[in-house]
C-alpha positions as a Markdown table, in Angstrom:
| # | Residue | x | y | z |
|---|---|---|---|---|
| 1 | Unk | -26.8 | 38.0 | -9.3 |
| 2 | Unk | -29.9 | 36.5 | -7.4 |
| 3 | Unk | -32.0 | 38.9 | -5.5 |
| 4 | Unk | -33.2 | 37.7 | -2.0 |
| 5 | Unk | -36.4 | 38.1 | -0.7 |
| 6 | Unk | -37.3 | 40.7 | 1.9 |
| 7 | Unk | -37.8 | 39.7 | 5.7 |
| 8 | Unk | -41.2 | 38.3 | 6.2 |
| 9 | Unk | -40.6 | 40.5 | 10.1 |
| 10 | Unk | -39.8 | 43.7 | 9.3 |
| 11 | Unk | -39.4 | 43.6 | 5.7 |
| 12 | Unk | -35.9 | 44.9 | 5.4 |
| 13 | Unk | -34.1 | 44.7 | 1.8 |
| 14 | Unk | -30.2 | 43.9 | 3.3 |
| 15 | Unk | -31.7 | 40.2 | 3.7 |
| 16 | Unk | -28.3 | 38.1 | 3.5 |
| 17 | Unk | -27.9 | 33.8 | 2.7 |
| 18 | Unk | -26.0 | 32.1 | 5.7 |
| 19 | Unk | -25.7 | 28.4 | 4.6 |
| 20 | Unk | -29.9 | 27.2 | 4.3 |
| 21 | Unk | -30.9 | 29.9 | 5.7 |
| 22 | Unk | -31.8 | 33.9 | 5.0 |
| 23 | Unk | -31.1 | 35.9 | 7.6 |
| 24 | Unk | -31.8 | 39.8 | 8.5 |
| 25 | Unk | -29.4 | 42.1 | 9.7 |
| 26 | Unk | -31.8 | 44.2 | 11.0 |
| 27 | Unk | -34.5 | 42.2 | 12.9 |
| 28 | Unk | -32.5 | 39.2 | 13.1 |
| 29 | Unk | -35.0 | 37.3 | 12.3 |
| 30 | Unk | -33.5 | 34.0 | 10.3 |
| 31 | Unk | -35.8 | 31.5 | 8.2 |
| 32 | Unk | -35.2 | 28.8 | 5.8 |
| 33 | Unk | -34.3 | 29.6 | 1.9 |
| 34 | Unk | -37.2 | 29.2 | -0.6 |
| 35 | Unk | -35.7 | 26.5 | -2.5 |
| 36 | Unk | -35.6 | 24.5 | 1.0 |
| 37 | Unk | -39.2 | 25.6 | 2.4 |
| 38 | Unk | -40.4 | 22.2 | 2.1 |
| 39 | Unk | -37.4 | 19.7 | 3.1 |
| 40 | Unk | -36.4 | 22.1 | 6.2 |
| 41 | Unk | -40.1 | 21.2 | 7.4 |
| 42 | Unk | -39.9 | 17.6 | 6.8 |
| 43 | Unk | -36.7 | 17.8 | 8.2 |
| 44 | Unk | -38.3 | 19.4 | 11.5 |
| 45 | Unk | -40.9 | 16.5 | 11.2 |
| 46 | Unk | -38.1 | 13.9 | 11.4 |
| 47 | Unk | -35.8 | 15.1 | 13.9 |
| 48 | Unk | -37.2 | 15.5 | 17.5 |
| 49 | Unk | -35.2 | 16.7 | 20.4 |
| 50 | Unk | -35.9 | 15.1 | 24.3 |
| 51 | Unk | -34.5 | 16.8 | 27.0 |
| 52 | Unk | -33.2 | 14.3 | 29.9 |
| 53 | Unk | -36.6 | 13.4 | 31.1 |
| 54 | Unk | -38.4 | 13.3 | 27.6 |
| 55 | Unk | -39.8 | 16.4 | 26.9 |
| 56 | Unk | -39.4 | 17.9 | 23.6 |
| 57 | Unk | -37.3 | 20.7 | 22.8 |
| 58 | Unk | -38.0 | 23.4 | 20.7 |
| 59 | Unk | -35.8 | 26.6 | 19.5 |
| 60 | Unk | -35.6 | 29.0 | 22.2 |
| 61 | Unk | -36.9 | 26.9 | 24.8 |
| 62 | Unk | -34.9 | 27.5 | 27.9 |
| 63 | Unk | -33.2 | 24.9 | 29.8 |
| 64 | Unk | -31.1 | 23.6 | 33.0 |
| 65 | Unk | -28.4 | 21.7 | 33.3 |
| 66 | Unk | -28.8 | 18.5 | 35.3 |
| 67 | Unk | -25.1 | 17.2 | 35.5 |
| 68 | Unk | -22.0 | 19.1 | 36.3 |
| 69 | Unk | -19.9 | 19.0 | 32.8 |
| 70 | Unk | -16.5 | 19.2 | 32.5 |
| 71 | Unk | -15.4 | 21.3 | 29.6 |
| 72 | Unk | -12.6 | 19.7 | 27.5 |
| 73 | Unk | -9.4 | 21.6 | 27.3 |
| 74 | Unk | -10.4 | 24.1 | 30.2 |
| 75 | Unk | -10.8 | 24.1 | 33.9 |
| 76 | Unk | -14.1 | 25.2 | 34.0 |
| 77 | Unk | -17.4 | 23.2 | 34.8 |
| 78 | Unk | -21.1 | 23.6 | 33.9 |
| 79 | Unk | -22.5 | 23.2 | 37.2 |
| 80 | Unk | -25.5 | 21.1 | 37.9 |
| 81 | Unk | -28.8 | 23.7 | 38.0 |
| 82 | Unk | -27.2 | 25.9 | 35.4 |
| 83 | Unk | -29.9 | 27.6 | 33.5 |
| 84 | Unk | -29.7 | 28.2 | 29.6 |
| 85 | Unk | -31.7 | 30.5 | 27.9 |
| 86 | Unk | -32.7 | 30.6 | 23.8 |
| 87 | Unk | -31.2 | 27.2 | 22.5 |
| 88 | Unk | -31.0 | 26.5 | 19.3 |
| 89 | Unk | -31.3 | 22.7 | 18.0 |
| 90 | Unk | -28.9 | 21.7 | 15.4 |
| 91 | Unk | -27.5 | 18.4 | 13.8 |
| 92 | Unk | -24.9 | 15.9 | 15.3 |
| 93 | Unk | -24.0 | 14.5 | 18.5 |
| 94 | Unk | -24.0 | 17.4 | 20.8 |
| 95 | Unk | -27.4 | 18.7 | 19.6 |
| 96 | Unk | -27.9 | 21.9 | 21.3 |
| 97 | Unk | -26.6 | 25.4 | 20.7 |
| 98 | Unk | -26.1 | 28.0 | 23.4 |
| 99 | Unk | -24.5 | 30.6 | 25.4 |
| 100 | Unk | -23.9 | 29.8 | 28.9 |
| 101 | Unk | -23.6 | 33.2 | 31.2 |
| 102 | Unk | -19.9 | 33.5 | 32.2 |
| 103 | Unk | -18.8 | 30.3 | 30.0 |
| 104 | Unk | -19.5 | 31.3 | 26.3 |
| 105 | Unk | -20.8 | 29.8 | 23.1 |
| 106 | Unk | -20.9 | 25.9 | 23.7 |
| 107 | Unk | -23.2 | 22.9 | 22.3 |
| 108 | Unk | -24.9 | 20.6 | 24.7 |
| 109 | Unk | -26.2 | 17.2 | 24.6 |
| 110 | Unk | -29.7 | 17.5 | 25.0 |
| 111 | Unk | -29.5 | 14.1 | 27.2 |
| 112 | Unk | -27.6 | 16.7 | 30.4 |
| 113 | Unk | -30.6 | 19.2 | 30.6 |
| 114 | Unk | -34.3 | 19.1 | 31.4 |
| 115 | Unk | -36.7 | 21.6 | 29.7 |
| 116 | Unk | -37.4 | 25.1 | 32.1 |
């Protein structure tokens, strides 16, 4: 059995592996595993996130939605001026991770919003 390191945050021992990440249960505080320290930032350097009017985007950054979007297989819609707090980049197409008040968890592309 391996033995994680403790949170570089709070320094908690229950420090668990979620895909390339560690994560802590306690702080939730979540950073790349030791073995990836170095391709995670050169990763980072690589991929760069513009919002609709090309400003970068960065995890946590807040945003707005600047097109109404219809959501596939429901009757609800984003509505333009929608504001979306603590996103969190990821790979692919829609390249935004987030939790829209009164919607739910849903992934944006990051060309429908501009930067808060």
């Amino acid at each position: 059995m391996s033995t994680l390191p403790h949170c570089p945050q709070c320094q908690s021992e229950f420090v668990y592996a979620d895909g390339p990440l560690l994560i802590c249960p306690e702080c939730a505080h979540e950073w790349p595993a030791e073995g990836n320290n170095a391709d995670a930032s050169e990763d980072d350097a690589a991929r760069v996130v513009r919002d609709a009017v090309g400003n970068v985007l960065q995890d946590g950054d807040a945003v707005t939605v600047v097109k109404d979007l219809k959501i596939k297989g429901s009757s609800l819609v984003v509505k333009v001026g929608t504001k979306v707090r603590s996103i969190r980049l990821i790979e692919g197409d829609h390249n935004i991770d987030c939790k829209i008040d009164g919607i739910g968890p849903m992934q944006l592309k990051s060309e429908f919003v501009k930067k808060a």
